[in-house]
Chimera marker file (.cmm) of the C-alpha trace (Angstrom):
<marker_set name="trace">
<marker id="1" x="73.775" y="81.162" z="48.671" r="1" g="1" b="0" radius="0.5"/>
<marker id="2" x="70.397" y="82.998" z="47.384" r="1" g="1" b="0" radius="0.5"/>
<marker id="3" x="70.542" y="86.935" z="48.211" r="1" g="1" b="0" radius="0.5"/>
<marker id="4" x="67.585" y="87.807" z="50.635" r="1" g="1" b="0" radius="0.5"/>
<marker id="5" x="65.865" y="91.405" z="49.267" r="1" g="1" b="0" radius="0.5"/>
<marker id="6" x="64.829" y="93.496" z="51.729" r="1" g="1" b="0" radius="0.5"/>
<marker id="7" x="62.128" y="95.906" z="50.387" r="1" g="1" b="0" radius="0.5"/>
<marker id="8" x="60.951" y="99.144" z="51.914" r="1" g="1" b="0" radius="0.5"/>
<marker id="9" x="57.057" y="99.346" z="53.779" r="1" g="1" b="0" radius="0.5"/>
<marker id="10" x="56.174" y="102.081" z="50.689" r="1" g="1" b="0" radius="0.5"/>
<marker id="11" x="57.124" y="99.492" z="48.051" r="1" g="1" b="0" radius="0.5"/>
<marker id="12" x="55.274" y="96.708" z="49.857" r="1" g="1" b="0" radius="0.5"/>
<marker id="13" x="52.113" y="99.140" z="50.259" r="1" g="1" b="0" radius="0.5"/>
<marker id="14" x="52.114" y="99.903" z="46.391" r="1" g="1" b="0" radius="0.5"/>
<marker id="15" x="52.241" y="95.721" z="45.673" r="1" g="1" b="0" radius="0.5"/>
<marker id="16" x="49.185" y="95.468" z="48.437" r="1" g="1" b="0" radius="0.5"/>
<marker id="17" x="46.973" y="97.842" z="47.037" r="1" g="1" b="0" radius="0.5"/>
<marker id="18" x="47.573" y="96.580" z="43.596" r="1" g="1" b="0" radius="0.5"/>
<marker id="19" x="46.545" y="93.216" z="44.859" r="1" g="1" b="0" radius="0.5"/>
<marker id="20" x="43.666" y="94.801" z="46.510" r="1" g="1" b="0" radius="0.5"/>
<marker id="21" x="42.466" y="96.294" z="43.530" r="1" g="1" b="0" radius="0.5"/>
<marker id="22" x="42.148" y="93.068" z="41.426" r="1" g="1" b="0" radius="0.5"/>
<marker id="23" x="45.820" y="92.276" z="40.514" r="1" g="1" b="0" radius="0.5"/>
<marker id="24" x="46.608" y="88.372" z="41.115" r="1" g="1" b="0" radius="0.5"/>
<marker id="25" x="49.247" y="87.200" z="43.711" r="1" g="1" b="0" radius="0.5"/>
<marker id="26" x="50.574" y="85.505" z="40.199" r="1" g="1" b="0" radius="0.5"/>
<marker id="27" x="50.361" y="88.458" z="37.985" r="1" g="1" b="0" radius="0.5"/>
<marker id="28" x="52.826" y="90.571" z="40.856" r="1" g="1" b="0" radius="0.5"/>
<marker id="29" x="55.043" y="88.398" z="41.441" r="1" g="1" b="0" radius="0.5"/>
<marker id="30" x="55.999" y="88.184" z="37.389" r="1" g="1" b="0" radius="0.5"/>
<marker id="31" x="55.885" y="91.340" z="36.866" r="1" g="1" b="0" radius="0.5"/>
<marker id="32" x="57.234" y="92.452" z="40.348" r="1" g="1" b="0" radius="0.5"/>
<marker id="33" x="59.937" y="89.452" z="40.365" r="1" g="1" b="0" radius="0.5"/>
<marker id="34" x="58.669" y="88.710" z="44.500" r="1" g="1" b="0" radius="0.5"/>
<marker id="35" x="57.083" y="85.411" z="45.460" r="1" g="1" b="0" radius="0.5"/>
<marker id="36" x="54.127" y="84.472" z="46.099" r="1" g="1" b="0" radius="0.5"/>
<marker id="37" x="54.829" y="83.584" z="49.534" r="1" g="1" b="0" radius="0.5"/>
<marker id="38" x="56.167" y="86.915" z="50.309" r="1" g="1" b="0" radius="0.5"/>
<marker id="39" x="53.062" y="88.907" z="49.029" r="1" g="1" b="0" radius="0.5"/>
<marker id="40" x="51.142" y="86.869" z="50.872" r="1" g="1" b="0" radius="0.5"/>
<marker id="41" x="52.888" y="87.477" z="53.823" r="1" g="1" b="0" radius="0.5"/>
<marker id="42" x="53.016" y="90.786" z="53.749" r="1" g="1" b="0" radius="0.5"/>
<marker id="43" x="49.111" y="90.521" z="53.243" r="1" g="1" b="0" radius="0.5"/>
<marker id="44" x="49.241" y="88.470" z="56.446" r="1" g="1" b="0" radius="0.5"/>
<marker id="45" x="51.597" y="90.974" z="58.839" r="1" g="1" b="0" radius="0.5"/>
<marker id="46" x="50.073" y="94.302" z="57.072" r="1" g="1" b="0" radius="0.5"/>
<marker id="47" x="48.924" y="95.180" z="60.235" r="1" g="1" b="0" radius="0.5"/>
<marker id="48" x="52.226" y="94.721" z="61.977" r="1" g="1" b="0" radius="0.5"/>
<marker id="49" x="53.776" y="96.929" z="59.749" r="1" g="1" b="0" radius="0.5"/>
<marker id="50" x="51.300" y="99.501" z="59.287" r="1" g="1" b="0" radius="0.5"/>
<marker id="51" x="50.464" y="99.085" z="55.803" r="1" g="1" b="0" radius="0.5"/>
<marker id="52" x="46.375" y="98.181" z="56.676" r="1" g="1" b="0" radius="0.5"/>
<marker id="53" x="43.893" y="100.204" z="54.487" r="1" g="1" b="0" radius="0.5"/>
<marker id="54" x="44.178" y="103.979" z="54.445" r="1" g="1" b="0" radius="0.5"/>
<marker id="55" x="47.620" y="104.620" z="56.251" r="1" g="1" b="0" radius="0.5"/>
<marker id="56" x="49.901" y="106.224" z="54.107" r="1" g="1" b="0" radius="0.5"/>
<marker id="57" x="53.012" y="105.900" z="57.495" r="1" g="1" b="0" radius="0.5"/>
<marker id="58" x="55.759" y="103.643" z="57.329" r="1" g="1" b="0" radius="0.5"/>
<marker id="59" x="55.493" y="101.506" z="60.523" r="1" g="1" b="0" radius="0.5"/>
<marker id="60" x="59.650" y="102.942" z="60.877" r="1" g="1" b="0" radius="0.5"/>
<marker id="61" x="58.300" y="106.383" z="60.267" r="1" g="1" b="0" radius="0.5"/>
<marker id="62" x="55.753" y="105.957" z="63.289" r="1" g="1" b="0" radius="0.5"/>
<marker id="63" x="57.935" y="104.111" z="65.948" r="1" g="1" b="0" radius="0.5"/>
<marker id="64" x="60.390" y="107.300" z="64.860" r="1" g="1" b="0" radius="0.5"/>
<marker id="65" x="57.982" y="109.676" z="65.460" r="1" g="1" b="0" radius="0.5"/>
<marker id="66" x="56.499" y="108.219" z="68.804" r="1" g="1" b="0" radius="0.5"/>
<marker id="67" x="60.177" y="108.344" z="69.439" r="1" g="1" b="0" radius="0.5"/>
<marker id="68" x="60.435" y="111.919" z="68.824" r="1" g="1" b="0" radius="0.5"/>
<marker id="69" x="57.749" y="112.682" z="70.594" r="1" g="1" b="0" radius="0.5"/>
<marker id="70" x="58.859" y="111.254" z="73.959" r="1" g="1" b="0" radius="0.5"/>
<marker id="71" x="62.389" y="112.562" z="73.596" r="1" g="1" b="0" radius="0.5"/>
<marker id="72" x="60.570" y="115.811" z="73.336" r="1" g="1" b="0" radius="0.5"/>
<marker id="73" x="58.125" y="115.651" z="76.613" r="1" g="1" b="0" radius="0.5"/>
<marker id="74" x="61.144" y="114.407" z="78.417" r="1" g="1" b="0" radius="0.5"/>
<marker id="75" x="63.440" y="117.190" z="77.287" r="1" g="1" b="0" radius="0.5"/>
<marker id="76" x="60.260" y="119.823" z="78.373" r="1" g="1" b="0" radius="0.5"/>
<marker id="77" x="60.055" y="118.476" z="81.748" r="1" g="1" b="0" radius="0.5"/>
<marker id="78" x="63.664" y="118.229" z="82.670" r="1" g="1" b="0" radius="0.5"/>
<marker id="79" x="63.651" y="122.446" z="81.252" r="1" g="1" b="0" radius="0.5"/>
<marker id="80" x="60.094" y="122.620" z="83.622" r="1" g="1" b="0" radius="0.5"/>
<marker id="81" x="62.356" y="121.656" z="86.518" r="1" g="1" b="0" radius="0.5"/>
<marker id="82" x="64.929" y="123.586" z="85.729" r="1" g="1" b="0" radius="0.5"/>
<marker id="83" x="62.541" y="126.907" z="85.288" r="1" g="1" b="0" radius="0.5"/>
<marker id="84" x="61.416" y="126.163" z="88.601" r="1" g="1" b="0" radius="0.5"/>
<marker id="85" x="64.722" y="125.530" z="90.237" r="1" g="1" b="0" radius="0.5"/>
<marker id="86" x="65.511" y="129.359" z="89.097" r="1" g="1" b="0" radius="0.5"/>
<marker id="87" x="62.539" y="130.534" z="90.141" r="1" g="1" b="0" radius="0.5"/>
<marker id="88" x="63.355" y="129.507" z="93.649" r="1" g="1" b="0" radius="0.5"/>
<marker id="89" x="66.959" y="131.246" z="93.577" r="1" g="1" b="0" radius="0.5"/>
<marker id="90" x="65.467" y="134.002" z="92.183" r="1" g="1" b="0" radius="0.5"/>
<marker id="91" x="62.482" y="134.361" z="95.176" r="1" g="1" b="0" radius="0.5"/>
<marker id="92" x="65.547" y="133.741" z="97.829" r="1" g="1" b="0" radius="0.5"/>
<marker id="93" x="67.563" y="136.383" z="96.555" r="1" g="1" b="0" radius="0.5"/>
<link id1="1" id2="2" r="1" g="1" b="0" radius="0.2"/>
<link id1="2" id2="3" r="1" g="1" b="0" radius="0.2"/>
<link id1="3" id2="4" r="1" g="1" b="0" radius="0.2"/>
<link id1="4" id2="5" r="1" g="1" b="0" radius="0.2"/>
<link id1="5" id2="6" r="1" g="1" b="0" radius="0.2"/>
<link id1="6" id2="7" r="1" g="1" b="0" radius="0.2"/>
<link id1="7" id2="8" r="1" g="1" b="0" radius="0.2"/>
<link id1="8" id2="9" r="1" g="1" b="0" radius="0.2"/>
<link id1="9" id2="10" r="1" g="1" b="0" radius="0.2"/>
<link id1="10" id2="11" r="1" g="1" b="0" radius="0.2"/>
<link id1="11" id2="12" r="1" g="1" b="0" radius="0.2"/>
<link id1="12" id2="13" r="1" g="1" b="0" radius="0.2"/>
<link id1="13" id2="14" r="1" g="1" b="0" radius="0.2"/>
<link id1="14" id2="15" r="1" g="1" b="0" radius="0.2"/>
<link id1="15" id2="16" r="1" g="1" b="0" radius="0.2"/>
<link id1="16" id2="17" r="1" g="1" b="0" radius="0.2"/>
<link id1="17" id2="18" r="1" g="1" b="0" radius="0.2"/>
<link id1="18" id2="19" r="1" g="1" b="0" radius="0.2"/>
<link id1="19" id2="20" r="1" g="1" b="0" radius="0.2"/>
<link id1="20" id2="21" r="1" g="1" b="0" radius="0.2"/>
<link id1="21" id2="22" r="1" g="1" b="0" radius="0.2"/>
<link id1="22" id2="23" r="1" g="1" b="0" radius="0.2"/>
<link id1="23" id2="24" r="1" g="1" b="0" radius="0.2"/>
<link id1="24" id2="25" r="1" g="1" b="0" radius="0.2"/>
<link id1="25" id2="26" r="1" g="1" b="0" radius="0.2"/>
<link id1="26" id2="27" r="1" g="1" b="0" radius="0.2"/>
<link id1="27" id2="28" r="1" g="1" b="0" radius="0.2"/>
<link id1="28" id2="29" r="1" g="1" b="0" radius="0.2"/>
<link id1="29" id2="30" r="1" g="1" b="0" radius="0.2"/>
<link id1="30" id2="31" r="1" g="1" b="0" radius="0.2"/>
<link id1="31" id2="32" r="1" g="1" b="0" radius="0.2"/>
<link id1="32" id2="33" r="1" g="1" b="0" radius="0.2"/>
<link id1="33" id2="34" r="1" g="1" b="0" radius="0.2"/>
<link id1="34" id2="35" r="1" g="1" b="0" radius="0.2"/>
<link id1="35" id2="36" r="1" g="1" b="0" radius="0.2"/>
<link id1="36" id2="37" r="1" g="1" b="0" radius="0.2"/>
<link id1="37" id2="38" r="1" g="1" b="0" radius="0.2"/>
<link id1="38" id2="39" r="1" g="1" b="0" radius="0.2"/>
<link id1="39" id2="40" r="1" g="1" b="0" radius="0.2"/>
<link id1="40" id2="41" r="1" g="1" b="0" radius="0.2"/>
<link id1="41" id2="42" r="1" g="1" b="0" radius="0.2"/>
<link id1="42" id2="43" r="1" g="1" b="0" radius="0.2"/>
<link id1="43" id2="44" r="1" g="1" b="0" radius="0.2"/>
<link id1="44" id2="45" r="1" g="1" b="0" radius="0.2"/>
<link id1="45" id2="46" r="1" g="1" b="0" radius="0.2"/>
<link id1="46" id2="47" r="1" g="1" b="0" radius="0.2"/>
<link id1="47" id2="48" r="1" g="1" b="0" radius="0.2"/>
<link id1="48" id2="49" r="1" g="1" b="0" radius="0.2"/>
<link id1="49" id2="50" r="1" g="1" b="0" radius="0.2"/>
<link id1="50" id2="51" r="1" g="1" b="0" radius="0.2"/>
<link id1="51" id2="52" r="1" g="1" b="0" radius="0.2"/>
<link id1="52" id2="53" r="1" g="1" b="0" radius="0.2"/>
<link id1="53" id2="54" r="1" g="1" b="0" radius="0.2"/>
<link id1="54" id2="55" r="1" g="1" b="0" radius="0.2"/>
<link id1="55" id2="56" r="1" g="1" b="0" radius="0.2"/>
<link id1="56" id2="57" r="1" g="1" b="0" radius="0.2"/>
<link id1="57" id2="58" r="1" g="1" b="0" radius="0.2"/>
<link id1="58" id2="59" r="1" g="1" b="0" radius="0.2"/>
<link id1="59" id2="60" r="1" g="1" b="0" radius="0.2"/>
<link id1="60" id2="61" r="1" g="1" b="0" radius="0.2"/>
<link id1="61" id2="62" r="1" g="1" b="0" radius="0.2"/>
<link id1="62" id2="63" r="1" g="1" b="0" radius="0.2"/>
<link id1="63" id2="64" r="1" g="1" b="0" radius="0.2"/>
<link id1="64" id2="65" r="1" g="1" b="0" radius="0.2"/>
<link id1="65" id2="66" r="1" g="1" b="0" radius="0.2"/>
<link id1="66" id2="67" r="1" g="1" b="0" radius="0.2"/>
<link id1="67" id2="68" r="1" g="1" b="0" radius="0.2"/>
<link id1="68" id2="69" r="1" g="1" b="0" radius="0.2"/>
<link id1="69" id2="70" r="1" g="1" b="0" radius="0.2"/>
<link id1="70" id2="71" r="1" g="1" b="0" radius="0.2"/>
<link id1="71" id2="72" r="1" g="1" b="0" radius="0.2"/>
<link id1="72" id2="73" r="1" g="1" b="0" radius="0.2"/>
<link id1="73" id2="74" r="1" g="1" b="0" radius="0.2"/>
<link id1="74" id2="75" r="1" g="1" b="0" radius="0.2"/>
<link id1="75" id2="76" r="1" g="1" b="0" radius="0.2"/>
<link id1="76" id2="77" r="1" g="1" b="0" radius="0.2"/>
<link id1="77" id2="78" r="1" g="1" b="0" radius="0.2"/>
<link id1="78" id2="79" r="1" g="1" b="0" radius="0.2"/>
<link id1="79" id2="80" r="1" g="1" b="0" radius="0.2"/>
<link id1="80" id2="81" r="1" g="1" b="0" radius="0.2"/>
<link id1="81" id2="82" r="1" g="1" b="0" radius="0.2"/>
<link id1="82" id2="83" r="1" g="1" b="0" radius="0.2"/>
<link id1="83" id2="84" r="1" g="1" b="0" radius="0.2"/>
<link id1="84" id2="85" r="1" g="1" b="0" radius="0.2"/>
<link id1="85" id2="86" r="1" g="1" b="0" radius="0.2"/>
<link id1="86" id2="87" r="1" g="1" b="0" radius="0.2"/>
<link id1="87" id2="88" r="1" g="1" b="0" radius="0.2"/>
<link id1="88" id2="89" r="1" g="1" b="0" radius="0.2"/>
<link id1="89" id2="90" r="1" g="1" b="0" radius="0.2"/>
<link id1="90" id2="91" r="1" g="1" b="0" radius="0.2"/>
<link id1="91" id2="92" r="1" g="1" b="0" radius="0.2"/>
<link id1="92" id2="93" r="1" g="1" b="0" radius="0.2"/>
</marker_set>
């Protein structure tokens, strides 16, 4: 059974822009030791995965992030609540 290679969104940036900037689909995957097909698909999805023309992110890097940041808003509103919970004791007392 043939090993599947998983390769990281910064490697698979580097191989785009060095087809963007004149290197053949042929010439990578010799020197690179990736098909073709898998260049090309990665030209295909580079949207998907954020690797379209000036974003330096990892699409995982993002999603984390956007992650993050929700975790964050939701974590500020439950302590929002909770300031205004004590707030209330404090006025009754």
């Amino acid at each position: 059974m043939k090993k599947i290679k998983n390769y990281d969104n910064v490697f698979k940036q580097t191989i785009l822009k060095l087809h963007e900037n004149g290197k053949s689909l042929k010439e990578l995957s010799r020197e690179y030791g990736i098909s073709t097909q898998s260049i090309s698909t990665w030209k295909r999805n580079s949207k998907k995965i954020g690797l379209e023309k000036g974003k330096d992110i990892a699409y995982e890097e993002l999603l984390e992030l956007r992650k993050k940041v929700k975790d964050l808003e939701r974590d500020n509103d439950i302590l929002k609540k909770g300031l205004a919970i004590f707030a209330q004791l404090q006025e009754k007392e």
